[in-house]
C-alpha positions in Angstrom: 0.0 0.0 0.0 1.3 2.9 -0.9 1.6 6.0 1.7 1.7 9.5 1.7 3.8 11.9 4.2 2.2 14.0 6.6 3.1 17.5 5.0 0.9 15.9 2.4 -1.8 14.9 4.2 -2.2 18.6 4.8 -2.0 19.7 1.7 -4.4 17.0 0.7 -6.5 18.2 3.5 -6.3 21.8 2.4 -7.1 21.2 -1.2 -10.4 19.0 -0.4 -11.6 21.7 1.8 -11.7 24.0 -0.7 -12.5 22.2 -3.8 -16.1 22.1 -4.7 -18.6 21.3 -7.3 -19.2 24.7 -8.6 -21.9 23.6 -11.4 -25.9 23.4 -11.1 -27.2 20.6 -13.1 -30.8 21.5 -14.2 -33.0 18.4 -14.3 -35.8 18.0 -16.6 -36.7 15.2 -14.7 -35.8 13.6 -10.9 -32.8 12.1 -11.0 -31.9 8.7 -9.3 -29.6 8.3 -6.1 -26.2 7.9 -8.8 -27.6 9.8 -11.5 -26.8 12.6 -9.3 -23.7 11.1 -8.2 -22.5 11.2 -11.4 -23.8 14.4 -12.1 -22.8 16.2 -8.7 -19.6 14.4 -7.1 -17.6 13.9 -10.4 -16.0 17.4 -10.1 -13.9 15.9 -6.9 -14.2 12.0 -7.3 -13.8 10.1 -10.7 -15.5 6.9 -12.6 -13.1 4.0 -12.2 -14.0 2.3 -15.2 -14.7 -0.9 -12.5 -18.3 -1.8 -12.6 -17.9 -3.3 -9.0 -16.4 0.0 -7.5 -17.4 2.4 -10.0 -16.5 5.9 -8.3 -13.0 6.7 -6.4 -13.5 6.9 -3.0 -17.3 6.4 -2.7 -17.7 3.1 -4.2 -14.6 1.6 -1.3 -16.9 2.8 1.6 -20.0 1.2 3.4 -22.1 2.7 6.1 -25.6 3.4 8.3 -27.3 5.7 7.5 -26.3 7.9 9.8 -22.7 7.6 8.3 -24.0 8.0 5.4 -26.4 11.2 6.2 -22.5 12.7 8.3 -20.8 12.2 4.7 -23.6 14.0 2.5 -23.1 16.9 5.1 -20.0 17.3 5.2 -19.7 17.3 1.3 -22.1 19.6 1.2 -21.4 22.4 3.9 -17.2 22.1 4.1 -16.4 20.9 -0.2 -19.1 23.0 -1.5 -20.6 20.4 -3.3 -24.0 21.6 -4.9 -27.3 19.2 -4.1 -30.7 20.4 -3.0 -32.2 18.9 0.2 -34.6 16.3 -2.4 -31.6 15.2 -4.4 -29.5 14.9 -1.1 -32.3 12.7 -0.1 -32.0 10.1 -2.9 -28.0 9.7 -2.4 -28.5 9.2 0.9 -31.4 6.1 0.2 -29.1 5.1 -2.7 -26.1 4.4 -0.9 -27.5 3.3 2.4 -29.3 0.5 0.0 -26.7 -0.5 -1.9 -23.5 0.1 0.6 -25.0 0.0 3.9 -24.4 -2.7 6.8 -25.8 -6.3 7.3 -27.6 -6.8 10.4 -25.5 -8.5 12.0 -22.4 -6.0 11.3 -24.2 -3.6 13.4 -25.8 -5.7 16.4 -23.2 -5.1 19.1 -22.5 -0.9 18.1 -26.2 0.1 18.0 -26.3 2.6 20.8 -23.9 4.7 18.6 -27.4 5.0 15.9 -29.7 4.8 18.4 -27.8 8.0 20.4 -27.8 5.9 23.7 -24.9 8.0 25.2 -25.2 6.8 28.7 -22.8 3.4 27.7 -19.3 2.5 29.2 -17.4 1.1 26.0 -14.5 -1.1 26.3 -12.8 -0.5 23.2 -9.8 -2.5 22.3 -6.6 -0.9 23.6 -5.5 0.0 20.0 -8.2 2.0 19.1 -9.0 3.5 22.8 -5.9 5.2 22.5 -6.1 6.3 18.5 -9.7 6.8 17.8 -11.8 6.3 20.6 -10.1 9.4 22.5 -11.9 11.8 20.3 -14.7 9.0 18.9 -17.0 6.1 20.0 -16.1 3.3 19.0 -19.2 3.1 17.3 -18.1 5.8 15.0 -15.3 4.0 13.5 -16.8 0.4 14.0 -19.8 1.2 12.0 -18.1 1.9 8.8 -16.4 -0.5 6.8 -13.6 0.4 4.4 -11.1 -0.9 2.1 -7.5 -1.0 3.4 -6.6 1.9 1.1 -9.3 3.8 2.3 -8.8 4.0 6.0 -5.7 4.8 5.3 -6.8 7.6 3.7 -9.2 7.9 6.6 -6.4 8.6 8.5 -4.7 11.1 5.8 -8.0 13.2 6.0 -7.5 13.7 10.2 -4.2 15.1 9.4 -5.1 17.4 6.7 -8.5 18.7 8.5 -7.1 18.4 12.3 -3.1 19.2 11.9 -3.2 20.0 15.8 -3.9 16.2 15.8 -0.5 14.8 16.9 -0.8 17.5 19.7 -3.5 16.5 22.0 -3.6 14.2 24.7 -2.1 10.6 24.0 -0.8 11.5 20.8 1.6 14.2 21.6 3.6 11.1 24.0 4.2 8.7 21.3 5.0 9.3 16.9 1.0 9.1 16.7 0.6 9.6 13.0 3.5 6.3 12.0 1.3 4.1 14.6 -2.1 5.0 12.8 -0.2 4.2 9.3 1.3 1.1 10.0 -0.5 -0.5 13.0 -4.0 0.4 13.3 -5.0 1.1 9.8 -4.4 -2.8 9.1 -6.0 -3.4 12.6 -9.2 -1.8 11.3 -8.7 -3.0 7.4 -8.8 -6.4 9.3 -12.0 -5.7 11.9 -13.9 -3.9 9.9 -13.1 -5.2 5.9 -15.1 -3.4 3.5 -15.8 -7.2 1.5 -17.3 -9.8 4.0 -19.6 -12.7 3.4 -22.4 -11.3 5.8 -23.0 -8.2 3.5 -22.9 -10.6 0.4 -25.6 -12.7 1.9 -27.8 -9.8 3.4 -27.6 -8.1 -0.5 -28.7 -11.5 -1.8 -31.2 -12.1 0.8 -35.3 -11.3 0.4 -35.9 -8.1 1.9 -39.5 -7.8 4.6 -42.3 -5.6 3.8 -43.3 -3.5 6.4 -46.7 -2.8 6.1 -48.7 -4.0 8.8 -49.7 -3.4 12.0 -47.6 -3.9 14.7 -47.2 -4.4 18.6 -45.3 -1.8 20.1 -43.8 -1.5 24.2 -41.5 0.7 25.2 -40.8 3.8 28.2 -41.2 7.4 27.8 -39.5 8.8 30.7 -41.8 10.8 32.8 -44.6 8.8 31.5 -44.0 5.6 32.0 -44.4 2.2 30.4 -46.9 1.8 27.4 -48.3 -0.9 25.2 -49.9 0.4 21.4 -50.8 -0.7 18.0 -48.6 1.3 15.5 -50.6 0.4 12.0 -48.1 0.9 9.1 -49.1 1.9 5.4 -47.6 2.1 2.4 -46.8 5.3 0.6 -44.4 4.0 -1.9 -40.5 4.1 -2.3 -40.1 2.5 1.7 -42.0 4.9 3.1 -44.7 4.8 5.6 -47.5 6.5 7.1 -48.1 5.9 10.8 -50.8 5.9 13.3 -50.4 5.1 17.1 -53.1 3.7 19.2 -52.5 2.3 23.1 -52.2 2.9 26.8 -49.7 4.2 29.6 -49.4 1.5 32.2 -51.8 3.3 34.0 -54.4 3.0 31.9 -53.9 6.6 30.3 -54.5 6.6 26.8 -51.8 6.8 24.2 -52.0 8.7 20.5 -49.8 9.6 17.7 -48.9 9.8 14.1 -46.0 10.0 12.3 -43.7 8.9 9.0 -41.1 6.4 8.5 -38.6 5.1 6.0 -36.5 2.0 5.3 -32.5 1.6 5.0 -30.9 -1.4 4.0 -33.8 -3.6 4.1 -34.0 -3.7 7.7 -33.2 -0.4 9.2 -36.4 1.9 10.4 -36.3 5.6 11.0 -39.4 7.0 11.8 -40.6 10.2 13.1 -43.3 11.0 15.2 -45.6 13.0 17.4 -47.3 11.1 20.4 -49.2 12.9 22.8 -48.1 16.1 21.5 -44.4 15.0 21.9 -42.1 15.3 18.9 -40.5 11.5 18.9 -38.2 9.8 17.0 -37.9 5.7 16.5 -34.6 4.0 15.8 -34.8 0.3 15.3 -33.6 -2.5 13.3 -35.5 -5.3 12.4 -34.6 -8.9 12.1 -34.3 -10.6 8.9 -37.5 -12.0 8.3 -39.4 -8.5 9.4 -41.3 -10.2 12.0 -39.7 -8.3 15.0 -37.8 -4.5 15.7 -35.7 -3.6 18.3 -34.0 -0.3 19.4 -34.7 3.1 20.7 -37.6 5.5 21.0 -36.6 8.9 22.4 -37.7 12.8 22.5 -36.6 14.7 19.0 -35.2 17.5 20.5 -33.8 15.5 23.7 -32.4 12.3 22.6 -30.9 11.5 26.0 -34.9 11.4 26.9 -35.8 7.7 25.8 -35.8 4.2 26.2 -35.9 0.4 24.7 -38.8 0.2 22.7 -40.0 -3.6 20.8 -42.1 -3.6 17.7 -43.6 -7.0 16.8 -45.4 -7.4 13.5 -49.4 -8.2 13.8 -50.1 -10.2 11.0 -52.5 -13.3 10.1 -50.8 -15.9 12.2 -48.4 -14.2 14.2 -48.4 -14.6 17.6 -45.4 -13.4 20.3 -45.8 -12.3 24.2 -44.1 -9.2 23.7 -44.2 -7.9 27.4 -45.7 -8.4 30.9 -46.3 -5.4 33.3 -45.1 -5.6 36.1 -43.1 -8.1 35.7 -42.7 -9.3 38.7 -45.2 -10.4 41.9 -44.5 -10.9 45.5 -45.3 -14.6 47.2 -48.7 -14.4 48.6 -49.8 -10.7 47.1 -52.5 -10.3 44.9 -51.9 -8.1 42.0 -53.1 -6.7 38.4 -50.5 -8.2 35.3 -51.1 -6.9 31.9 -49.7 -9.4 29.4 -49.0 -7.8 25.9 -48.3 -9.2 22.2 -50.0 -10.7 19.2 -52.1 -13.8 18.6 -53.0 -13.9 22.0 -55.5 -16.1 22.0 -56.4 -19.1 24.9 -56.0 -19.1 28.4 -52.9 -17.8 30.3 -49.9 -20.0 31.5 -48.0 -18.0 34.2 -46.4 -21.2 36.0 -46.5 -22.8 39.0 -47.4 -21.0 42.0 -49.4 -18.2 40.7 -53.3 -18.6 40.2 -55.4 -16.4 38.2 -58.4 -14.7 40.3 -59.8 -13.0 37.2 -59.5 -12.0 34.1 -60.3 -8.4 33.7 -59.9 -7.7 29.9 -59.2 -10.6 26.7 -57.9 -9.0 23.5 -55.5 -11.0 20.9 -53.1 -7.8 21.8 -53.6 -6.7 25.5 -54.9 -9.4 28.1 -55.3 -7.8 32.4 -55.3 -10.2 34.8 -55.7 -10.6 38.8 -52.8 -12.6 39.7 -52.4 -14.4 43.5 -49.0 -15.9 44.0 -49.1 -18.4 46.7 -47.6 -17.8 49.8 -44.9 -20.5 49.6 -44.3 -19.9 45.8 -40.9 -20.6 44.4 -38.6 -17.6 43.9 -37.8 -17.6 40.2 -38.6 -16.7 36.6 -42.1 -18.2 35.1 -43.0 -18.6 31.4 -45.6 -16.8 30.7 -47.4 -18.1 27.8 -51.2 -17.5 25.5 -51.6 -19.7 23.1 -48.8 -20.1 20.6 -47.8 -17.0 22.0 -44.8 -17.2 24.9 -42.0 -15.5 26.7 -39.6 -17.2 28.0 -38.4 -16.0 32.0 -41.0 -12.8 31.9 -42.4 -13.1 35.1 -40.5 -13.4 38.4 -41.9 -14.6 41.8 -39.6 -13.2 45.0 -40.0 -12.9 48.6 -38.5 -9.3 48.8 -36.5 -7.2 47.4 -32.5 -7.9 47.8 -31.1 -5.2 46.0 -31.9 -2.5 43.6 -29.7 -1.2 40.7 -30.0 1.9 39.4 -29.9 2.5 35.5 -27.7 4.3 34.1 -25.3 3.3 36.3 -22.5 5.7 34.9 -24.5 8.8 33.1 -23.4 12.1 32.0 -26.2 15.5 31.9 -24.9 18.9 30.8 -25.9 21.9 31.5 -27.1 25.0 29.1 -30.4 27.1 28.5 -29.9 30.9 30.6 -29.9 32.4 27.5 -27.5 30.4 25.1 -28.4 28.5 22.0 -27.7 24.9 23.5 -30.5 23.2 25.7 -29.7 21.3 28.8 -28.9 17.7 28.1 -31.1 16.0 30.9 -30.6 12.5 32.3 -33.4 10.0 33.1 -33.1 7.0 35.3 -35.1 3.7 36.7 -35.0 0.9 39.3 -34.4 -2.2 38.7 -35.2 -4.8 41.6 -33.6 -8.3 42.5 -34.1 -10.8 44.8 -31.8 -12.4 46.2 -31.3 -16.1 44.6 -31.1 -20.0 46.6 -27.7 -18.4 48.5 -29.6 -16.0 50.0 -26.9 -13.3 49.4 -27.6 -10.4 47.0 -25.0 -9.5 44.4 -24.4 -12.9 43.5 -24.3 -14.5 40.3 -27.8 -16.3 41.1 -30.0 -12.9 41.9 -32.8 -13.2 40.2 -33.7 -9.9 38.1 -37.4 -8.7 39.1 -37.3 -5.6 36.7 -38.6 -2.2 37.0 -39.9 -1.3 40.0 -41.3 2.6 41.4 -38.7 4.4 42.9 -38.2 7.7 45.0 -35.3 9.8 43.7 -32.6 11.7 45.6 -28.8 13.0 44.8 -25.6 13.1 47.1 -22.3 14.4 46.5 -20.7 11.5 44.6 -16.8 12.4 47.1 -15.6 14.6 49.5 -14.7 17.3 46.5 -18.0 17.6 45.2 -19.0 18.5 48.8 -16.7 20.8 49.4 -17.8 22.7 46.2 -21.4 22.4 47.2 -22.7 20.3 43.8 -25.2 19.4 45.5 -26.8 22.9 45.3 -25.7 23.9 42.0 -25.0 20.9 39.6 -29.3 20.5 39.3 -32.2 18.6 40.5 -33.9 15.3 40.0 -37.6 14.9 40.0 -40.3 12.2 41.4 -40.0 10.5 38.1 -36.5 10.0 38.2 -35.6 12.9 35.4 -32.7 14.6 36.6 -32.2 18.7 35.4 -28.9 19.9 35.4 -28.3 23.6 36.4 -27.8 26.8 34.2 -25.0 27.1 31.3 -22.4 30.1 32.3 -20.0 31.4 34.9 -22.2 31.4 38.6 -20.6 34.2 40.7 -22.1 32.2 43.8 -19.5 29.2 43.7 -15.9 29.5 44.0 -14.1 31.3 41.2 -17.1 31.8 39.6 -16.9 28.8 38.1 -20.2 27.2 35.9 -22.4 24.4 37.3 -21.1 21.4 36.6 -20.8 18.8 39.5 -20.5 14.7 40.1 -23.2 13.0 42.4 -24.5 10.2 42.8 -28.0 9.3 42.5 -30.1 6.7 44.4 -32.8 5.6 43.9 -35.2 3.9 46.6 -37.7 1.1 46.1 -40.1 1.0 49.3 -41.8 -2.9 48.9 -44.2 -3.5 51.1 -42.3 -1.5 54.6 -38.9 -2.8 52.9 -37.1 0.2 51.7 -33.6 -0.9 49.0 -31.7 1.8 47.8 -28.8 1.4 45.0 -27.0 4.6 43.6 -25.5 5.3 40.2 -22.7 7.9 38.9 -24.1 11.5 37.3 -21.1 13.6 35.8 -23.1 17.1 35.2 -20.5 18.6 32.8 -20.4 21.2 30.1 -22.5 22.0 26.9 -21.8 19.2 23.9 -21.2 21.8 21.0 -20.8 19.4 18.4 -24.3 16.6 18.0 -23.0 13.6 15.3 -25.5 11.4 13.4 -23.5 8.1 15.3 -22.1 9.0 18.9 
């Protein structure tokens, strides 16, 4: 492979940022997704003459898209190249079709998509120090490249950054030689740009998505919620959406909304529900029957939570959720059991007894549950039907120990009059009992879910005491949504410094007299003045 010096990797750099497509094309007619490749990005890249990769640089790359949306962008607003938003659009859906990801090149990097930011990685050494000091590594590990082109991946830092070498654990060791010669084979290797997964997904039937469909998830300060989201088709993999369900506590649940379809399998939808700008990120599996990913707030995305989407069609039939999840031996409770095809009489296992059944549809069934007094602790199958769930239900006999989730979280503050909002931070409770050792924090705890929690912060050391973070870093409310504090200098705290802060927060589970508190780690830092399609 043949490599370039630094000096010109920034001259490189330098010419790229100012080159630009300076030419209009005016259509007669829309254009398709490489029509106005070839009409818009041939100023800067070239036709190879290779009907396999037929344009320089473009044709060596695969992404999301989300990669793909950061490289239209960047194009765009930094190489000048000319595209209206519509014809933007159709490269975009173009090359996330034909030089996307296969799903299972993007299972174990989701939350970089899905902008799940509260996650400890654990990169490999290699790439903590290199790329993952600056990036996720789900912003490298969600691209795949030719050898060739990382390294010139790695050309383009130099000529766009050239304070690179100079920042923390670069400026220690010859930075730019190791990126040549050790890591760009590392990631040519990890993440190849040819691999037989992508061959099979391209060759591989690709689901229809209009149906209606199952959907549970967690809006935070709402709750939990069950719905029917009922797809339609309104050509070109896009869909109109309609919303129709319940909060947990019965309160109803609307919305509409649009979505499109990446790749075959990946779903981008926006939506309003309840008056609530939303946004869904999931992927489904590969025979369309199931989605899984995020659902948060548009203009918070640190505001959201898991959310399952399983397809309602003639014949389909999955248990999809069960709320609460979990009962107490010898109480006598209300469980709503969710999914499709849920048809015939409950199975919750051994021990528990249905009292009565409140409500029977094929997606919702409520049900007074009694759990026997001496009822083994454990996970039940719960099953309608056809229809089952493997360990969805859990009997205990108290509560052991409570986790609380995030357990490592970042919030940052902002608003008081500057353009960037405050990045809020929203938790949960998540119960066990303890398992047949009787010791909590043991490998054989068994996981009860969810459970209603009161909310408090502490300083999270002796420092954050001292500077009194406890007054100024923010608040957290009843429902577990904690507010950090105003952006800017605060003449109040020691030289006049802004409101950042570390604290812990616990949260407390009161079942039944017995009160369990767990705590996790809240870093309350400052504003994040740069937002990335992938994390």
């Amino acid at each position: 492979m043949k490599q370039i010096s630094k000096k010109s990797a920034l001259l490189i750099g330098g010419f790229l940022a100012l080159a630009g497509n300076s030419v209009l094309y005016a259509a007669s007619q829309p254009m398709s997704g490489e029509q106005i490749i070839q009409k818009r990005c041939m100023d800067c890249h070239s036709e190879t003459g290779n009907p396999s990769l037929p344009y320089s640089r473009i044709s060596e790359q695969r992404k999301t898209p989300e990669g793909w949306q950061m490289t239209i962008q960047r194009m765009v607003s930094i190489h000048e190249a000319k595209m209206s938003a519509d014809e933007r659009k159709q490269v975009h859906k173009f090359l996330s079709d034909t030089q996307g990801l296969a799903p299972s090149e993007t299972t174990a990097l989701r939350y970089g998509l899905e902008r799940d930011g509260n996650l400890l990685e654990n990169n490999d050494p290699a790439y903590a120090e290199m790329c993952a000091r600056c990036h996720s590594g789900a912003r490298f590990g969600l691209q795949r490249r030719t050898e060739e082109e990382w390294s010139l991946l790695v050309q383009f830092h130099m000529g766009q950054i050239p304070t690179l070498e100079l920042h923390s654990l670069a400026r220690d060791r010859p930075w730019f030689d190791l990126a040549m010669n050790q890591v760009v084979p590392k990631l040519a290797q990890d993440y190849p740009f040819e691999s037989a997964a992508w061959k099979s997904w391209q060759a591989a039937d690709k689901p229809t998505f209009e149906h209606d469909w199952a959907i549970t998830g967690y809006i935070p300060g709402k709750g939990d919620f069950d719905a029917l989201m009922q797809v339609r088709a309104k050509g070109g993999d896009l869909y109109g959406l309609q919303v129709i369900g319940q909060y947990a506590d019965g309160t109803p649940l609307t919305g509409s909304g649009q979505a499109i379809t990446y790749t075959g399998y990946e779903w981008r939808a926006s939506l309003t529900l309840d008056g609530i700008k939303m946004r869904q990120i999931l992927a489904a599996n590969e025979q369309g029957t199931r989605m899984q990913g995020r659902l948060f707030m548009a203009e918070a995305n640190e505001l959201g939570a898991a959310m399952v989407a399983q397809r309602a069609a003639k014949g389909d039939h999955a248990v999809t959720g069960v709320m609460p999840s979990h009962i107490r031996q010898g109480a006598r409770q209300e469980i709503t059991i969710v999914g499709v095809g849920l048809k015939g009489t409950p199975a919750l296992g051994k021990g528990l007894r249905i009292v009565k059944t409140l409500s029977a549809g094929a997606n919702r069934i409520r049900l007074l549950v009694e759990a026997e007094k001496d009822a083994a602790v454990g996970l039940r199958d719960v099953a309608v039907g056809k229809a089952q769930a493997p360990a969805a239900l859990a009997v205990y006999d108290k509560v052991a120990r409570v986790d609380v989730v995030p357990g490592e979280s970042v919030a940052r503050v902002g608003g008081n009059g500057t353009p960037i909002a405050k990045a809020k931070s929203a938790y949960r409770a998540v119960g066990y009992a303890a398992g047949a050792d009787g010791k909590p924090g043991t490998e054989d705890d068994v996981r009860l879910g969810y459970m209603p929690a009161t909310w408090s912060l502490k300083p999270f050391d002796e420092t954050a005491k001292e500077d009194n973070d406890l007054k100024y870093a923010g608040a957290i409310d009843a429902n577990g949504v904690f507010v950090p504090g105003d952006a800017g200098p605060n003449p109040e705290r020691k030289m006049s410094t802004n409101n950042v802060g570390n604290l812990n927060v616990v949260g407390t589970v009161d079942d039944a007299g017995n009160k369990v508190s767990g705590e996790g780690h809240l870093l309350v830092t400052v504003q994040h003045f740069v937002r990335a399609s992938v994390l």
